[in-house]
N, C-alpha and C positions, 0 to 999 in steps of 0.2 A: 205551734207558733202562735196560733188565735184561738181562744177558747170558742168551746164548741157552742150554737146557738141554735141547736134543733129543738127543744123545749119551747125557745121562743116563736120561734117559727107554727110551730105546733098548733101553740096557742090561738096566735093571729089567724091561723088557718080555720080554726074553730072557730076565732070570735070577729069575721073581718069589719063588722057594723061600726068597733073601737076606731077605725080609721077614720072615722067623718070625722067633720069639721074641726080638721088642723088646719088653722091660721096662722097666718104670715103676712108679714109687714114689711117693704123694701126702705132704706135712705143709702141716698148714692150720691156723693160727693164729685163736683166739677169745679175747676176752677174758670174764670171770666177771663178769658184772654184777647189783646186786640190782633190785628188781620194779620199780624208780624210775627205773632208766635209770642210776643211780650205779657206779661201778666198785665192785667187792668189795673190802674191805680183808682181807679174811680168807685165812690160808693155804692153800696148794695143797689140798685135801682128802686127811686120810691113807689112805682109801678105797683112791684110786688109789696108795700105794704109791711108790716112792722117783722122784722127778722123773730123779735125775740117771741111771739106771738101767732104767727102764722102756722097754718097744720099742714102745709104744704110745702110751702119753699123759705126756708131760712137762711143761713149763715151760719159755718164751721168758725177755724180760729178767724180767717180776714175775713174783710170787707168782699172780697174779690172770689172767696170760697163758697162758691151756692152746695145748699146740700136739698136735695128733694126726700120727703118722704109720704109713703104712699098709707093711710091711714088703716087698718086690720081686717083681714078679710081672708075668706077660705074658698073661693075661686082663683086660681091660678092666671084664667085669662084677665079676667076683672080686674084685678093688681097691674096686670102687666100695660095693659090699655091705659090704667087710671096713673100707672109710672110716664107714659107715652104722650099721654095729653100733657103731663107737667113739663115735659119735655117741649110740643110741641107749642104751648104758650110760649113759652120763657125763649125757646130762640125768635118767635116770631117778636117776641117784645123786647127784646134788646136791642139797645141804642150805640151809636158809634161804631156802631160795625162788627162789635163782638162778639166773639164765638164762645163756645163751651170746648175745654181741652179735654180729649178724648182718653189722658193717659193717668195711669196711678203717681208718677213722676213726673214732677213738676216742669213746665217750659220753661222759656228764658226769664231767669229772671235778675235784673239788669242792675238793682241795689238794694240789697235784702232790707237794707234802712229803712228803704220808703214802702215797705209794704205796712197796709192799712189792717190794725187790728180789728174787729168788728167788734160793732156799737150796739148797743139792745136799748138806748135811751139812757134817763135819768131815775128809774126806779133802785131801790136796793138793789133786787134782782137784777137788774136789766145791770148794772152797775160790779154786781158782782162777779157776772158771766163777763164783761169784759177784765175783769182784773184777773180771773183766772185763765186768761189768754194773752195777760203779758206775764203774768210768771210762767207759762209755758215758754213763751220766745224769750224771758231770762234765763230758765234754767237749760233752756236746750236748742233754743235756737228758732228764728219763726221759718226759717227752709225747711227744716224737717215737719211741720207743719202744716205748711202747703200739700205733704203726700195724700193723697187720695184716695179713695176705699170706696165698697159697696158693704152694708151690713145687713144682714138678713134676718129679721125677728122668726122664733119655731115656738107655735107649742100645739100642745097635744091636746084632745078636748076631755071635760070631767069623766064621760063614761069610759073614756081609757086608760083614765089613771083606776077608776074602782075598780075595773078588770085586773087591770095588771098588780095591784094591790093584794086581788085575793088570790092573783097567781104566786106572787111572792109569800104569801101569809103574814100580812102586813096588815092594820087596820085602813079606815081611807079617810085620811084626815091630810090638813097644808100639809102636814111634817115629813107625810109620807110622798106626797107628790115631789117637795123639794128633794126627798132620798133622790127619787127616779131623776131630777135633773141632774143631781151632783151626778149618780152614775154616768149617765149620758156624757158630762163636762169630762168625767175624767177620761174618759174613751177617746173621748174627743183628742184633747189632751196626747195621747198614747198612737195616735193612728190619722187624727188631721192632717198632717202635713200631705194624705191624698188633696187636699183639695190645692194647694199652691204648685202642686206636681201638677194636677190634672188644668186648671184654670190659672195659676201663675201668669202673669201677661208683664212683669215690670224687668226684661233683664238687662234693660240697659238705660242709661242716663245722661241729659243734655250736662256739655260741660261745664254750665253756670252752677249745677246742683255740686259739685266738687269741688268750686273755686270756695265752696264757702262749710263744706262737710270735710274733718279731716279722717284718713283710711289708710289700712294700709294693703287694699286687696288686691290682686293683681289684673285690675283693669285692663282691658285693649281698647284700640281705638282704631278709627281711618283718616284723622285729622277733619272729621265733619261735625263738629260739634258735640262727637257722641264717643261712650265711654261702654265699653260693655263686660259681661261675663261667660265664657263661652256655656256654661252648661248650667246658668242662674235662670232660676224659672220666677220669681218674685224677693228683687231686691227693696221691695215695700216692706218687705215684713223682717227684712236683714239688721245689721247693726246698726246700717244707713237710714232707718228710718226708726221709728217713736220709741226712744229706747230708754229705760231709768234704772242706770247701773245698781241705786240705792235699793231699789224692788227685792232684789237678790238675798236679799236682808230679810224677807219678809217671810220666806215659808210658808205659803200658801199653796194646800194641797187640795182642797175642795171636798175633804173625806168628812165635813158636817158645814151646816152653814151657821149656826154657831163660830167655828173657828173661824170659816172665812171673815162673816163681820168684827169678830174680835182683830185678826190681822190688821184691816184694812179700817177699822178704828185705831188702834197703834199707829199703825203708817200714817195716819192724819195727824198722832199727838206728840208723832219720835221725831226727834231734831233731826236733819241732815249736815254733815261738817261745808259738804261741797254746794248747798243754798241758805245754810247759814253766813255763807262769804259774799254773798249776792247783796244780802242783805232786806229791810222792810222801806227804805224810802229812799232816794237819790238824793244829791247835794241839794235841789229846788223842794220836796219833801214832796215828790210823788210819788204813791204805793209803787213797789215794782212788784209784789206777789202776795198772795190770802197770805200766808205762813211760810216759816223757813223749813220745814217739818217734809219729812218722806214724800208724802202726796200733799198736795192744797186741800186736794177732796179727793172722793172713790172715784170718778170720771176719769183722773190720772192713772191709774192702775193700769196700765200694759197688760192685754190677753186676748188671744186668739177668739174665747169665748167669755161672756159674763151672762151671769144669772140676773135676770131684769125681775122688776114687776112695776106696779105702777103707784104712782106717790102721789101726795095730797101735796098742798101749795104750803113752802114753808120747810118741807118733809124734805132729808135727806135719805140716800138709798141703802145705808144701812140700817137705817129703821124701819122703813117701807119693808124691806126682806125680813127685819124680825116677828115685824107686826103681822106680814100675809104671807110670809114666805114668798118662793121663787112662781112666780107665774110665766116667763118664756124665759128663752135664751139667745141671746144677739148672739150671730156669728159675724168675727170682725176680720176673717181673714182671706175674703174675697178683693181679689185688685178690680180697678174699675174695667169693664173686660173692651178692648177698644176695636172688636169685630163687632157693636152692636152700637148702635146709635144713640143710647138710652142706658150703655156702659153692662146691661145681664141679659144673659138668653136665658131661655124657657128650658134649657134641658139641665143649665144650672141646677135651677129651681128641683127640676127631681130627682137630679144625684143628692142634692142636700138633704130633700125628704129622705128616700135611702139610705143614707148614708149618717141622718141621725138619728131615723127609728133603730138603725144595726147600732148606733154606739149604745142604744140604752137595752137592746135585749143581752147584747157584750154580758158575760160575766165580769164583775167590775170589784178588784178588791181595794181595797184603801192605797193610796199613794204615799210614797216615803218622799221626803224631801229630795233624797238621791234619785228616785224618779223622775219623778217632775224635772230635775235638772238634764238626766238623760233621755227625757223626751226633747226638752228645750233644742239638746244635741243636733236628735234627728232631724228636726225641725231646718235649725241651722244647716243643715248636710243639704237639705233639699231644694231650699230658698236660694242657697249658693252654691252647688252643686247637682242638682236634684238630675239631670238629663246626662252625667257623665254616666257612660260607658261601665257595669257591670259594680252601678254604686251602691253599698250597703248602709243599713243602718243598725242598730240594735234592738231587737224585741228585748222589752225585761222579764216578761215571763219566765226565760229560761236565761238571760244575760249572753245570747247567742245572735252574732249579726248575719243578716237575712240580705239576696239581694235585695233594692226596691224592687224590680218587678215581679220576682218571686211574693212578695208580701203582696203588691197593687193584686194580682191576680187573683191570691187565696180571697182576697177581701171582696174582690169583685164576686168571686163563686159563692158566696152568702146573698150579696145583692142583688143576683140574680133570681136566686130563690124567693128572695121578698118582694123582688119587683112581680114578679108573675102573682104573689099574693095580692099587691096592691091594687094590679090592671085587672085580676078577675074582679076586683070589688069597686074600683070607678070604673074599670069598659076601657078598651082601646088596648093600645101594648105601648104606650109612652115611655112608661120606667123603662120595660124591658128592650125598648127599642135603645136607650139610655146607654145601660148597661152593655149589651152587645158593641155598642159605638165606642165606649169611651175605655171597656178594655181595653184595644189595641192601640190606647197610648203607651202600656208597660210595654210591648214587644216593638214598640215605633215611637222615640221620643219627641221625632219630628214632629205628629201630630198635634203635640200638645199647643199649648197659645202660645205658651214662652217662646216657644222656639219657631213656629211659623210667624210670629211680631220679628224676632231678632233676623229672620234671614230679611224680612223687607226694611229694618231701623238700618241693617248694616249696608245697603246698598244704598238708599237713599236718606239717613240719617237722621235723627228724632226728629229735629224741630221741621224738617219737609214733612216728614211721614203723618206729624200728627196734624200738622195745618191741613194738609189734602183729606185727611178724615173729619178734620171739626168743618171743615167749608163744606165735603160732602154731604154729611151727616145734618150740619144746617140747613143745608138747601132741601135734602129729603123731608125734614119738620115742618118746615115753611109751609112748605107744599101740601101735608097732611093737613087734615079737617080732626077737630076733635070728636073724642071717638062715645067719650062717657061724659065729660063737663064739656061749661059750656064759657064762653067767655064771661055771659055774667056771674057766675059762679065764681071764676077768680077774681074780679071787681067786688063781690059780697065776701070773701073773704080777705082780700086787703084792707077795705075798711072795717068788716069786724077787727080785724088784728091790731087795727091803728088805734080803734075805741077801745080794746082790751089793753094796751097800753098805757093808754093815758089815765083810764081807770086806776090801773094800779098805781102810776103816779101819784095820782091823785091823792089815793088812799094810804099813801106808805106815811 
């Protein structure tokens, strides 16, 4: 059913020193909402200082979308504190009453017309990040937009790739490092939909989000505003949310990163028939989007997982990747989790290590386009289906379908194996406290988030549920003291952000 990963294990056991300093980076997406449940029409707060600019709190597609992120680091606590403090400025400095929506699915929102695209200024840049935020809400809507996410940067550090390099018999060069991430992706790819099973938290929707999303799923309801799925563990990642029919087109299998950026150069230069009819400018002659063409840019690209690295000013991310190759991997398929004040707990964090040192020790062969689509499948089974009663999906290894909790299980009895590798080598039994905890969601679906969120959305209905958590969760930040920064530290970096602004103005 899973290829066998005792070599890998082996190895690690031999070499566990390769473990140190994996870093990881958090940005967690909340939207501004006022004391009603209503989204804020009001601008980004000039508090916080220049969106486009800031290394800490910016702006997703609106005005009204904060996204925090926590800058790179290989302490676990450290992140998590330095996540906690951005949290606990920003509620204490929010004006009119507003709160942060605790959920991946958007509140009420009352005329999708008036929602505020966000602004990065008058630079090219600043200029061009908002235009490809209204070809978003041309091509697809600015409601689907509004959904909200956690993404989780991974990587590995250099003496783990040289090891595992010469365990492969591989030289240790970028080329090779990028191999070990594509394998990684593609695992990922093949066997992720654990995490929207395990951590899923979105399966139900206020019913402004449908007055304006057309579907044909067979939603319930209690007449309280809310619309739900009985056994949907993250309708975030469903049809209902960021979804680009044209992609499909694209064949993108991750089996060299060569092909990937040739793809995803295509999708930037190939016409689409359905935003070729949108069109480049309205009756008045304003841009309505970059290009009529597949993607505007690679940031379009729909995926669970992408292969990052980091770019010079100017630099798009397909040359950045050919230039350094892949240096980490965002995972984008975490819902914002709404049991935690700050949207991620800490034990997240180590099913994910887990769970994506096992994609890359995984034997990983190349992906067929038919692949990729029947993962896409399983995926879909799990997002909208994932907690029904003795649900299968298909492994391709053998093109034989597995229950889910028979597969969660096998997968978890690898995890455990590593976790015990990891905790001898940082102390404590973290991972493996993990893993013991979060098997018994396969044999209890209840436990999972989906389903312990839905039994309290369905008695007391979204937009209650989630205001008693954002007013809770408020009050509990107020109340905290910063733990790593300090206030002035986010006054020196609002005005940095506002001089590096203007700079660039300046200069364009």
């Amino acid at each position: 059913m899973i290829p066998d990963i005792s070599q890998g294990l082996s190895w690690l056991q031999t070499k566990p020193d390769v473990l140190k300093d994996i870093t990881r980076g958090i940005e967690r997406e909340t939207l501004r909402i006022k004391h009603n449940g209503v989204i804020s029409n009001n601008n980004h707060p000039e508090l916080f200082g220049s969106a486009l600019k800031h290394s800490w709190i910016t702006t997703d597609f609106a005005e009204s979308l904060l996204e925090f992120i926590t800058p790179v680091n290989d302490n676990i606590e450290y992140m998590f504190a330095f996540l906690r403090d951005i949290h606990r400025y920003v509620a204490v400095s929010l004006q009119n009453k507003e709160l942060m929506w605790p959920f991946s699915m958007p509140c009420i929102i009352q005329d999708v017309n008036k929602i505020k695209i966000a602004q990065y200024g008058k630079s090219n840049l600043g200029r061009m990040k908002t235009l490809y935020r209204q070809g978003l809400k041309n091509r697809y809507g600015s409601m689907m937009q509004l959904i909200s996410g956690v993404h989780y940067n991974f990587s590995l550090s250099t003496s783990f790739w040289k090891d595992w390099a010469h365990l492969m018999q591989l030289d240790t060069s970028q080329k090779t490092i990028s191999t070990g991430y594509l394998i990684l992706i593609r695992n990922y790819y093949r066997f992720g939909w654990v995490i929207p099973y395990l951590f899923g938290a979105s399966p139900a929707v206020c019913n402004s989000f449908l007055d304006n999303i057309k579907t044909k799923l067979p939603f319930k309801t209690n007449d309280n505003n809310t619309f739900w799925l009985p056994y949907a563990t993250s309708l975030r990642l469903s049809n209902l949310g960021y979804q680009n029919k044209c992609q499909d087109l694209l064949k993108i299998t991750f089996n060299s990163l060569e092909n990937y950026v040739k793809a995803l150069k295509t999708a930037i230069q190939t016409p689409c028939k359905a935003f070729k009819i949108i069109g480049m400018k309205d009756f008045y002659g304003n841009q309505l989007q970059i290009n009529t063409n597949i993607l505007q840019n690679e940031n379009e690209f729909y995926s669970p997982i992408r292969p990052k690295c980091t770019t010079v000013y100017g630099e798009n991310v397909s040359d950045a990747l050919l230039r350094s190759g892949i240096q980490y991997i965002e995972i984008r398929s975490l819902d914002v989790n709404p049991f935690s004040a700050i949207g991620l707990e800490k034990k997240q964090v180590y099913f994910l290590d887990l769970f994506l040192i096992w994609c890359l020790l995984l034997d990983s062969s190349e992906m067929t386009d038919e692949e990729i689509k029947s993962a896409n499948r399983n995926w879909n089974v799990i997002v909208l289906k994932g907690r029904k009663p003795n649900q299968k999906i298909m492994i391709d290894y053998n093109h034989t379908k597995y229950l889910v909790t028979e597969v969660g299980k096998k997968i978890f009895s690898d995890l455990s194996k590593l976790a015990k590798i990891l905790d001898n080598h940082h102390g404590g039994e973290n991972y493996q406290q993990i893993c013991k905890h979060l098997v018994l969601y396969f044999d209890n679906p209840e436990l999972t988030y989906s389903a312990r969120m839905l039994n309290i959305i369905k008695n007391n209905g979204i937009i209650n549920t989630g205001l008693k958590l954002a007013k809770t969760y408020h009050n509990i930040l107020c109340k905290e003291s910063l733990e790593i920064l300090t206030k002035t530290d986010f006054i020196y970096q609002a005005q940095k952000s506002l001089f590096e602004q203007k700079r660039i103005e300046n200069n364009d």
